[in-house]
SEKOLTOR-144169 format. One record per atom (N, C-alpha, C, O, CB): residue number from 0; chain; atom name; x, y, z. Coordinates in pm, whole numbers, plus 32768, in hexadecimal, padded with zeros to 4 digits. Atoms other than C-alpha are relative to their C-alpha. Glycine has a CB too. Example, Ala and Ser with C-alpha at 12.3 -4.5 7.8 and 13.67 -1.06 7.14 Angstrom:
+-----+------+------+------+-------+------+
: pos : unit : site : east : north :   up :
+-----+------+------+------+-------+------+
:   0 :    A :    N : 8059 :  7F89 : 8000 :
:   0 :    A :   CA : 84CE :  7E3E : 830C :
:   0 :    A :    C : 805A :  8078 : 8000 :
:   0 :    A :    O : 80C2 :  8076 : 8042 :
:   0 :    A :   CB : 7F9D :  8003 : 807D :
:   1 :    A :    N : 7FAE :  7F89 : 7FFA :
:   1 :    A :   CA : 8557 :  7F96 : 82CA :
:   1 :    A :    C : 7FB3 :  806D : 8049 :
:   1 :    A :    O : 7FE6 :  80DC : 805A :
:   1 :    A :   CB : 8029 :  802E : 7F72 :
+-----+------+------+------+-------+------+
% end
This chain:
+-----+------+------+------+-------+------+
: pos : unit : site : east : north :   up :
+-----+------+------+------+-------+------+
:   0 :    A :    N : 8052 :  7F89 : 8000 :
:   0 :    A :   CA : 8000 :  8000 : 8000 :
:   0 :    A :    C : 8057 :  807E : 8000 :
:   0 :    A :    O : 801C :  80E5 : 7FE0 :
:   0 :    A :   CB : 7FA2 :  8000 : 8079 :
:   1 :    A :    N : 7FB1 :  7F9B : 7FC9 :
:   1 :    A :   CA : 8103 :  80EA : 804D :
:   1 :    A :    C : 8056 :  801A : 7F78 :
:   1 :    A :    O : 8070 :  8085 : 7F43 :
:   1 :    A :   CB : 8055 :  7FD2 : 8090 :
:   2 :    A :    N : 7FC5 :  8003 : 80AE :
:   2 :    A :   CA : 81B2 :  8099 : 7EF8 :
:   2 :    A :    C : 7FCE :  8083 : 7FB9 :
:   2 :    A :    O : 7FFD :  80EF : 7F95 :
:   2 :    A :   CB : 7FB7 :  7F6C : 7F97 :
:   3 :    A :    N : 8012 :  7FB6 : 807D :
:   3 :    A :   CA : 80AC :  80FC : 7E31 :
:   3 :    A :    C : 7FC4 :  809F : 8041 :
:   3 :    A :    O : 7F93 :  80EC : 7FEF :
:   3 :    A :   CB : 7F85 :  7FA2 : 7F8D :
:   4 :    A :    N : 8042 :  7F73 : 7FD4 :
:   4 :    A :   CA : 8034 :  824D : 7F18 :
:   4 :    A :    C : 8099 :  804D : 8014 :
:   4 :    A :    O : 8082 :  80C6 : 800D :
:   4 :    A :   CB : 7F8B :  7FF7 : 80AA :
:   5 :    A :    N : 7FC5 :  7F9A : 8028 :
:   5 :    A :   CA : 8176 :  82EF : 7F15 :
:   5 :    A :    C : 806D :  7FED : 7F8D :
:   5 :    A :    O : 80B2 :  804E : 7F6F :
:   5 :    A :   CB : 802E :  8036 : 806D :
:   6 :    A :    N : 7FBF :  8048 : 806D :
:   6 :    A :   CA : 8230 :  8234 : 7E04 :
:   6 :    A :    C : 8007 :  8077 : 7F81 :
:   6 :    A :    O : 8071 :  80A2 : 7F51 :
:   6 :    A :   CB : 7FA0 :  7F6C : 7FD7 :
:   7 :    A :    N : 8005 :  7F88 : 8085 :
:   7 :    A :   CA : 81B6 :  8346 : 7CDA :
:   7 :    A :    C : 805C :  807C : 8024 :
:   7 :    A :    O : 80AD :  80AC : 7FD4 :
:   7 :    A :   CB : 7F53 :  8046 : 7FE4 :
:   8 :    A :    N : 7FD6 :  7F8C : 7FE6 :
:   8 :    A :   CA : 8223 :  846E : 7DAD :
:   8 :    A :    C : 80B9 :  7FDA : 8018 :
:   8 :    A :    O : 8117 :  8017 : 7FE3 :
:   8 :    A :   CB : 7F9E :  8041 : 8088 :
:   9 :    A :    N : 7F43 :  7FF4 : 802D :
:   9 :    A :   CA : 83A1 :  83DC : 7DFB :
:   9 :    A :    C : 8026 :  7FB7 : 7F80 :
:   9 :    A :    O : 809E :  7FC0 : 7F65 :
:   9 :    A :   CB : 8072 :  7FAD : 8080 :
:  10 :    A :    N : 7FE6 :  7FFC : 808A :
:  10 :    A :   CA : 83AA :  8363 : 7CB4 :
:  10 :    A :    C : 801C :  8061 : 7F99 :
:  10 :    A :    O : 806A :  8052 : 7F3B :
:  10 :    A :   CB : 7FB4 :  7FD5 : 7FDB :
:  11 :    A :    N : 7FE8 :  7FA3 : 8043 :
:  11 :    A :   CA : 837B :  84B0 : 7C30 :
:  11 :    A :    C : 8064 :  8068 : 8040 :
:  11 :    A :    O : 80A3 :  80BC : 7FFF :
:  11 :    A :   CB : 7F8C :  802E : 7FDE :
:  12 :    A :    N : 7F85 :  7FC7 : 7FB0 :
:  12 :    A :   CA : 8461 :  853E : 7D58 :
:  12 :    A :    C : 805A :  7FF2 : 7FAD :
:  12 :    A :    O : 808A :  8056 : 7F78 :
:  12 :    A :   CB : 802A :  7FC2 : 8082 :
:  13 :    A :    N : 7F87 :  8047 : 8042 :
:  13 :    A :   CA : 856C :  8449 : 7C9D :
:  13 :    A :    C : 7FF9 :  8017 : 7F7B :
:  13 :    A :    O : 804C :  7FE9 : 7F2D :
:  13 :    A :   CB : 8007 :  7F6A : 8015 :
:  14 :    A :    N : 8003 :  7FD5 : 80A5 :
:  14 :    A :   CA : 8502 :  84D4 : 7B50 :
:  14 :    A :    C : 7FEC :  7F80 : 7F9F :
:  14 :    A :    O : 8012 :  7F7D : 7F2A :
:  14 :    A :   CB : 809E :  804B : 7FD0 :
:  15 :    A :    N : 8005 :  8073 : 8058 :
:  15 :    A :   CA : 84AC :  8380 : 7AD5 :
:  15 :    A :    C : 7FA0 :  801B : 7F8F :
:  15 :    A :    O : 7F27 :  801B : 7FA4 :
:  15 :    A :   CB : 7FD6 :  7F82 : 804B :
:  16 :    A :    N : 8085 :  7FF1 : 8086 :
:  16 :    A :   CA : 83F6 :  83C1 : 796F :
:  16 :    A :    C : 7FF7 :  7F59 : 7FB5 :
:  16 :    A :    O : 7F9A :  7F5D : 7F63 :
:  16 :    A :   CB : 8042 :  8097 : 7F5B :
:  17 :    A :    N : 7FFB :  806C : 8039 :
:  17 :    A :   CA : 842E :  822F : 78EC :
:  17 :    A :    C : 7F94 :  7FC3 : 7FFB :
:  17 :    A :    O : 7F82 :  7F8E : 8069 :
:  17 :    A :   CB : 804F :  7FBE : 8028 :
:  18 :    A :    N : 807C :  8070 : 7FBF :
:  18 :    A :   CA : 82EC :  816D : 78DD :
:  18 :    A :    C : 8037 :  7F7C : 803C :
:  18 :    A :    O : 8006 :  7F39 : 8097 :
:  18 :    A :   CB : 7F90 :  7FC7 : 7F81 :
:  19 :    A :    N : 7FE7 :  8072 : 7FFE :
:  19 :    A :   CA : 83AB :  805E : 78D7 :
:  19 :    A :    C : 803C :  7FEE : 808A :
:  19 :    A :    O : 8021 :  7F86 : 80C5 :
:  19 :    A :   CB : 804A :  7FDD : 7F91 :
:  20 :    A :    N : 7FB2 :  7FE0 : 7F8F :
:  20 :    A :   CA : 8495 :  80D8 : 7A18 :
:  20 :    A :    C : 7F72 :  7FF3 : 8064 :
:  20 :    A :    O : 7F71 :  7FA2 : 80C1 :
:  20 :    A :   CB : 805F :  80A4 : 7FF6 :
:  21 :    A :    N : 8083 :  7FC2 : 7F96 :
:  21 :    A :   CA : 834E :  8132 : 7AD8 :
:  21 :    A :    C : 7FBA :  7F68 : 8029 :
:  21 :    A :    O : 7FB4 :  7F3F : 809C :
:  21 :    A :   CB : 7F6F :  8081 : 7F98 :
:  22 :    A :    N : 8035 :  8096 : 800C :
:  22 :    A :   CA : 829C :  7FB2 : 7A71 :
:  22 :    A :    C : 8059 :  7FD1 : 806A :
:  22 :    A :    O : 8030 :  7FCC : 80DE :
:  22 :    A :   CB : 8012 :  7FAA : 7F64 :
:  23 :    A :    N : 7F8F :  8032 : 7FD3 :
:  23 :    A :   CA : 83D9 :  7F2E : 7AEA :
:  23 :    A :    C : 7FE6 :  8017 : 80BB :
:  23 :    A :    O : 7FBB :  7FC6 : 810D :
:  23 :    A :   CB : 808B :  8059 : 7FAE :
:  24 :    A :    N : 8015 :  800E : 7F79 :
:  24 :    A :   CA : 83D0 :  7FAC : 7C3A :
:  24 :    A :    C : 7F69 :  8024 : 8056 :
:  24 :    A :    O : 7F5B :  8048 : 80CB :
:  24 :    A :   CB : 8069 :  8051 : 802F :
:  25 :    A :    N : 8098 :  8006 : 7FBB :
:  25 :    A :   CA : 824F :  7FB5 : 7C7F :
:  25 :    A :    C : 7FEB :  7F9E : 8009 :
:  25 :    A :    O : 7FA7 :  7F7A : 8069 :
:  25 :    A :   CB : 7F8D :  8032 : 7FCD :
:  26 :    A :    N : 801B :  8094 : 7FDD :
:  26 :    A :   CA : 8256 :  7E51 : 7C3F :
:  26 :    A :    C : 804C :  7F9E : 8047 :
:  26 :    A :    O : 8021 :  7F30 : 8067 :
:  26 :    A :   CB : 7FF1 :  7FC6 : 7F9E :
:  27 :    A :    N : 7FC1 :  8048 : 7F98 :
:  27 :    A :   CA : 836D :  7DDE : 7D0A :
:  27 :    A :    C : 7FF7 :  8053 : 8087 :
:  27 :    A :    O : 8044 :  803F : 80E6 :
:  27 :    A :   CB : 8094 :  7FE0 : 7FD7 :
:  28 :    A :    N : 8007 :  7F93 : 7F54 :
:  28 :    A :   CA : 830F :  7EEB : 7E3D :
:  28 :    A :    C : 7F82 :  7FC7 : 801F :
:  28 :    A :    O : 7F7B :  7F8E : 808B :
:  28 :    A :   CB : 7FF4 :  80DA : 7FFE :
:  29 :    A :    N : 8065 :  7FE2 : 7FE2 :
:  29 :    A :   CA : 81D2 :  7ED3 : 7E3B :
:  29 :    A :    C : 7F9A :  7FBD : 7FD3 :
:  29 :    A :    O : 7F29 :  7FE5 : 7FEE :
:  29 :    A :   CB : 7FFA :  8062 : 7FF0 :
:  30 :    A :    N : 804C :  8070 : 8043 :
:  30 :    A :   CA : 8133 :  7DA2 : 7D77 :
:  30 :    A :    C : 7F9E :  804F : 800D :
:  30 :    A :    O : 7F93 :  80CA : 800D :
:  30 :    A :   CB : 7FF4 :  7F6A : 8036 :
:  31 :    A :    N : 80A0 :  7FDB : 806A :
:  31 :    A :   CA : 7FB3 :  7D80 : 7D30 :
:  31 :    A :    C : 7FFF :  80B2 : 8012 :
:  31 :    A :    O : 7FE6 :  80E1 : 7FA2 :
:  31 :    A :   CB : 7F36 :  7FA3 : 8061 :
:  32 :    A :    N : 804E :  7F72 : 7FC6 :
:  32 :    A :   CA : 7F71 :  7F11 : 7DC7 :
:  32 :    A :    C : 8050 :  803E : 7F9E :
:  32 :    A :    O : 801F :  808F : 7F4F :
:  32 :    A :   CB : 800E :  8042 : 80B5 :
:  33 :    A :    N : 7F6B :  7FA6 : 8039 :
:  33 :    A :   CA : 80BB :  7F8E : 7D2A :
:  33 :    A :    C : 7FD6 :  7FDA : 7F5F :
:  33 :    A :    O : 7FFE :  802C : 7F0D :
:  33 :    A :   CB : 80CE :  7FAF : 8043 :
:  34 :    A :    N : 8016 :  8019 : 808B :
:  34 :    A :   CA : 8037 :  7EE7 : 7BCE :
:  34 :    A :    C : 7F88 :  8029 : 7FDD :
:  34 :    A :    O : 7F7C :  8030 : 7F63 :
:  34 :    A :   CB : 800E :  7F7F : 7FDA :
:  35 :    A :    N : 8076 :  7FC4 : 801B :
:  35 :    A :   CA : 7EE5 :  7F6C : 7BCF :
:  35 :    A :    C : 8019 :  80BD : 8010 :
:  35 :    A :    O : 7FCE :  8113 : 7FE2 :
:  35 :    A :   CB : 7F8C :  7FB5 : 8072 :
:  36 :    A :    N : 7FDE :  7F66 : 8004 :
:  36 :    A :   CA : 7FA3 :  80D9 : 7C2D :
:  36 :    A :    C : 8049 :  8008 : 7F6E :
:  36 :    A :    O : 8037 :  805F : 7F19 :
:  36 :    A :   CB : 806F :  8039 : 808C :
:  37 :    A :    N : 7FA0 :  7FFC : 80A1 :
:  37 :    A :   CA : 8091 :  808C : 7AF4 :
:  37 :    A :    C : 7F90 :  8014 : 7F9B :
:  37 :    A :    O : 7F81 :  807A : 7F58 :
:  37 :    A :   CB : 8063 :  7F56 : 7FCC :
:  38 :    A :    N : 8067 :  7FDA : 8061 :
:  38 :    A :   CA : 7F66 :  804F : 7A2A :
:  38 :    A :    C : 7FCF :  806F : 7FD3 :
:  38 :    A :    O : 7FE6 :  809F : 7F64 :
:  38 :    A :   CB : 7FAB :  7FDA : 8019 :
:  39 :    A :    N : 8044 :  7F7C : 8005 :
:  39 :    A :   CA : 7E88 :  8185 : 7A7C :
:  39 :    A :    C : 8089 :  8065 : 7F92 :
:  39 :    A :    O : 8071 :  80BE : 7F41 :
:  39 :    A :   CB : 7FE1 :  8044 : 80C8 :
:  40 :    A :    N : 7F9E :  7F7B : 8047 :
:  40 :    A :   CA : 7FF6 :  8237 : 79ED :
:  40 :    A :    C : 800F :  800A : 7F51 :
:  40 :    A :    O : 8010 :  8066 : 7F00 :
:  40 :    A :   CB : 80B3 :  7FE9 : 803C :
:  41 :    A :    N : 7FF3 :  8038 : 8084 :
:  41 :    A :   CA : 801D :  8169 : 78B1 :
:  41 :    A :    C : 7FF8 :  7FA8 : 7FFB :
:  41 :    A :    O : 8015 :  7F69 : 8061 :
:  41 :    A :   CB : 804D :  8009 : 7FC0 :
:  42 :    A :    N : 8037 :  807A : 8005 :
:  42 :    A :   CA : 7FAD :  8042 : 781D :
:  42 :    A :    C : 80C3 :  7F9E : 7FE7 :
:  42 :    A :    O : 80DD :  7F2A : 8006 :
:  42 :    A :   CB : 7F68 :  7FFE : 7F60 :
:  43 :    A :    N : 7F69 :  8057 : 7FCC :
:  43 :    A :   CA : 8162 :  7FEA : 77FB :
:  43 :    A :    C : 802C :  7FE4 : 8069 :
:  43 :    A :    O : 8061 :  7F7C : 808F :
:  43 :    A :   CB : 806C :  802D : 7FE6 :
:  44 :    A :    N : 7FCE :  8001 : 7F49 :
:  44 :    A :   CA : 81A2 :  8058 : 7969 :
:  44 :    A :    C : 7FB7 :  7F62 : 7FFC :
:  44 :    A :    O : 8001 :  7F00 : 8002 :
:  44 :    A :   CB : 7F9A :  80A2 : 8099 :
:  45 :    A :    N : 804B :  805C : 7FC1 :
:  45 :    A :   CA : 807A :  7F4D : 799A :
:  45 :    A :    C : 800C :  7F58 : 7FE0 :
:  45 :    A :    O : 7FD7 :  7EFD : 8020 :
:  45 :    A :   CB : 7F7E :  8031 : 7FE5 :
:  46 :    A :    N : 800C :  8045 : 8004 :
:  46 :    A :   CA : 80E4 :  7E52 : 78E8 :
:  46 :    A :    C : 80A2 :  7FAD : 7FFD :
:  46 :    A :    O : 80C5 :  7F39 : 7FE3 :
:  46 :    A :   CB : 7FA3 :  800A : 7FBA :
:  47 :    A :    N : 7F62 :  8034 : 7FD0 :
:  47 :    A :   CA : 8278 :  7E60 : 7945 :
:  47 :    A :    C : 7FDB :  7FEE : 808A :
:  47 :    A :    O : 8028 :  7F9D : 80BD :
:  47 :    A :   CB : 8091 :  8076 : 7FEC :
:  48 :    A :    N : 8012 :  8010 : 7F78 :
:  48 :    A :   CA : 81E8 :  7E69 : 7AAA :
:  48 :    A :    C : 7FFF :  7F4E : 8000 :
:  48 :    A :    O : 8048 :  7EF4 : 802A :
:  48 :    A :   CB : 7F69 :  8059 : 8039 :
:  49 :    A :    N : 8028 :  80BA : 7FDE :
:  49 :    A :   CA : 812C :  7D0B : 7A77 :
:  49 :    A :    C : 807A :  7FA6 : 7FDD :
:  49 :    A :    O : 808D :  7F3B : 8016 :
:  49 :    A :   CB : 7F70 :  7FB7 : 7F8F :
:  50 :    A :    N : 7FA5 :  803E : 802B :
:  50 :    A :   CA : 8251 :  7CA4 : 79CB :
:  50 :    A :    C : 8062 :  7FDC : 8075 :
:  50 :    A :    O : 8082 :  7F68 : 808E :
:  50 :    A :   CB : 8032 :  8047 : 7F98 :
:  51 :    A :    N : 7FC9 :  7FDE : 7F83 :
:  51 :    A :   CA : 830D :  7CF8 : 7AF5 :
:  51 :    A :    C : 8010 :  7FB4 : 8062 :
:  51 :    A :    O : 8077 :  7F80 : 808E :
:  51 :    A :   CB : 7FCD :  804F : 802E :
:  52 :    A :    N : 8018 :  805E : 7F79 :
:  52 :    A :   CA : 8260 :  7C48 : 7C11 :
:  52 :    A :    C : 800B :  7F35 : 7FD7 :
:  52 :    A :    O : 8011 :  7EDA : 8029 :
:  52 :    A :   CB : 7F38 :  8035 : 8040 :
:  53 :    A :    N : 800E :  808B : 8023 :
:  53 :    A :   CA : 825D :  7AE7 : 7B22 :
:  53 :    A :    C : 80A9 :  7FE0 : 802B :
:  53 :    A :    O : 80D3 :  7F95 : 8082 :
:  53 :    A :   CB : 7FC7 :  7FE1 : 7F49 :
:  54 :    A :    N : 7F59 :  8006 : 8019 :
:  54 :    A :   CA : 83ED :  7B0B : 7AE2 :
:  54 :    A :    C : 8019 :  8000 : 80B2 :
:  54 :    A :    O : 804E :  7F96 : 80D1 :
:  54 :    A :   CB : 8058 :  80AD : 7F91 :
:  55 :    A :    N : 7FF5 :  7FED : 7F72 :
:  55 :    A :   CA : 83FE :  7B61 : 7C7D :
:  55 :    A :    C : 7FF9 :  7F8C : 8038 :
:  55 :    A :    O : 8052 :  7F4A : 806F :
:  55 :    A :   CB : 7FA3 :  8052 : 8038 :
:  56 :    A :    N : 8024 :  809D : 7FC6 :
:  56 :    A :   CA : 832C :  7A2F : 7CD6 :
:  56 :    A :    C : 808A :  7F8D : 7FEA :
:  56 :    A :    O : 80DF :  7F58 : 8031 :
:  56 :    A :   CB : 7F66 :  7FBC : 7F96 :
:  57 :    A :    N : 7F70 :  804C : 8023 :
:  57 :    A :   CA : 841B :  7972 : 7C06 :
:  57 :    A :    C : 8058 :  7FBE : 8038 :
:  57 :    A :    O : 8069 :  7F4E : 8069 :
:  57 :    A :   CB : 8049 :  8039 : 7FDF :
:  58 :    A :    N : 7F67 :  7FDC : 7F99 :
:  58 :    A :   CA : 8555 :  79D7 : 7C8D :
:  58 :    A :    C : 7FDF :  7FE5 : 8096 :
:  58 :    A :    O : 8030 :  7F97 : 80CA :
:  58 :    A :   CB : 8037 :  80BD : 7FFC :
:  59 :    A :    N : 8011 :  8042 : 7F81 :
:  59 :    A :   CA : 84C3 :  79A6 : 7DF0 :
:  59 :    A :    C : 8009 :  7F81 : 7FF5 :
:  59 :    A :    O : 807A :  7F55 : 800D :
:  59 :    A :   CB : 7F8F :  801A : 803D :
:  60 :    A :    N : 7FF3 :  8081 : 8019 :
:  60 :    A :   CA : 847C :  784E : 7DAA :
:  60 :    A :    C : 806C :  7FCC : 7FF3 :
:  60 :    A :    O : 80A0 :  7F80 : 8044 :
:  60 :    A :   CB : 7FCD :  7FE2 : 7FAC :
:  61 :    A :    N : 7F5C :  8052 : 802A :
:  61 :    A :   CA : 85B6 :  77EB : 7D12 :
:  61 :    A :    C : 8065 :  8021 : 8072 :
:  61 :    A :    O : 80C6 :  7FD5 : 8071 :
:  61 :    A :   CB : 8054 :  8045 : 7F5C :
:  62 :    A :    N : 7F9E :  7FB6 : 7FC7 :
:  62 :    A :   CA : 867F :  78AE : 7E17 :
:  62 :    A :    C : 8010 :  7FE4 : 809F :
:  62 :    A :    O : 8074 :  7FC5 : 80E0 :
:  62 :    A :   CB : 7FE1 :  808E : 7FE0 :
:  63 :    A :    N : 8019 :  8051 : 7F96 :
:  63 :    A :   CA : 85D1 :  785B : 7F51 :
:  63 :    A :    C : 800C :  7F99 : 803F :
:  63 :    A :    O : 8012 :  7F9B : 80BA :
:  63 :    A :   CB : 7FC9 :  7FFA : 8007 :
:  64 :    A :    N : 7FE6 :  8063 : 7FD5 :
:  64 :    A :   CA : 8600 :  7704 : 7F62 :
:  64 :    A :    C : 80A0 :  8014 : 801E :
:  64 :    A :    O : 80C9 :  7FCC : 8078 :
:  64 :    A :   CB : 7FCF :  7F99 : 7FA9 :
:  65 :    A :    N : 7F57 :  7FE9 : 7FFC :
:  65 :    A :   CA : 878F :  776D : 7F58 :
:  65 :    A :    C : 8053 :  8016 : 807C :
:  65 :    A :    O : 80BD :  7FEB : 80A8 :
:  65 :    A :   CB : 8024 :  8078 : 7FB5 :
:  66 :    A :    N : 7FAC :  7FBE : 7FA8 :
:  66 :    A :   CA : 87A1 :  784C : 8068 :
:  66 :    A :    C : 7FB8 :  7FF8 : 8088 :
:  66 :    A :    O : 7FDC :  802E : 80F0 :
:  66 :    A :   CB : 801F :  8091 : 7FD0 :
:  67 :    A :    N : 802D :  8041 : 7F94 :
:  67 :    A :   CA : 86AF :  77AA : 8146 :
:  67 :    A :    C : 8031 :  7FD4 : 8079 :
:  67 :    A :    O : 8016 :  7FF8 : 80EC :
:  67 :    A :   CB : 7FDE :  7FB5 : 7FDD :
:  68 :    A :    N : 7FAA :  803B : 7FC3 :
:  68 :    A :   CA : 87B4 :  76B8 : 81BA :
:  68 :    A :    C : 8043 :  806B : 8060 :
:  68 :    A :    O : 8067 :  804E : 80D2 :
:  68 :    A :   CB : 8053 :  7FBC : 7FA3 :
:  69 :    A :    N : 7F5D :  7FB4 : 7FD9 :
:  69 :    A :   CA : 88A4 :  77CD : 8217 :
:  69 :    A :    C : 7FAE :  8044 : 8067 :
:  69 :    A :    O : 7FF1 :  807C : 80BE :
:  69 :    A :   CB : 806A :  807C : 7F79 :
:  70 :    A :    N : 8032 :  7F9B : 7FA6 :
:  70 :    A :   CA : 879A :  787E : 82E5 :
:  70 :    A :    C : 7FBC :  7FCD : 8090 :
:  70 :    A :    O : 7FAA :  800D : 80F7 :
:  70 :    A :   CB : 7F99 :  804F : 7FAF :
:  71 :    A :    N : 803E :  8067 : 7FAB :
:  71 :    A :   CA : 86FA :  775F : 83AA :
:  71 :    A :    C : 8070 :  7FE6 : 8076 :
:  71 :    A :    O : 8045 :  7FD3 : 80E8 :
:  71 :    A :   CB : 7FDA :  7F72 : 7FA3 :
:  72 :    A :    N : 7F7F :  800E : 7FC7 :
:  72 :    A :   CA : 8884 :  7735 : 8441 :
:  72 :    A :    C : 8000 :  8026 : 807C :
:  72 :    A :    O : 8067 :  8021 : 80BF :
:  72 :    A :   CB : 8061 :  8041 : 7FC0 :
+-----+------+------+------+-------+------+
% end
């Protein structure tokens, strides 16, 4: 929630104009909320967002089982 309610404003703090930059980190900050804020901006933001949280999942998956071990210790 917090993603996507101040997410636009330090985004534009940081001067981010990319759709693609913006997708990018609405959908790994801020999944589903952060991809329905990407949307409302542009239908690319919205659909590098979703892209985003799949590629994320992913990488958790694969990554998690790794460092599991090391944390359970």
């Amino acid at each position: 929630m917090l993603g996507a309610a101040i997410g636009p404003w330090f985004l534009d703090r940081l001067r981010v104009t990319d759709p693609v930059a913006s997708g990018v980190a609405f959908g790994t900050i801020s999944h589903g909320i952060g991809t329905a804020q990407a949307a409302t901006e542009s239908e690319l933001s919205g659909a590098i967002a979703g892209t985003a949280i799949g590629v994320g999942g992913v990488i958790t998956a694969l990554v998690a089982p790794q460092i599991l071990p090391l944390l359970i210790r």
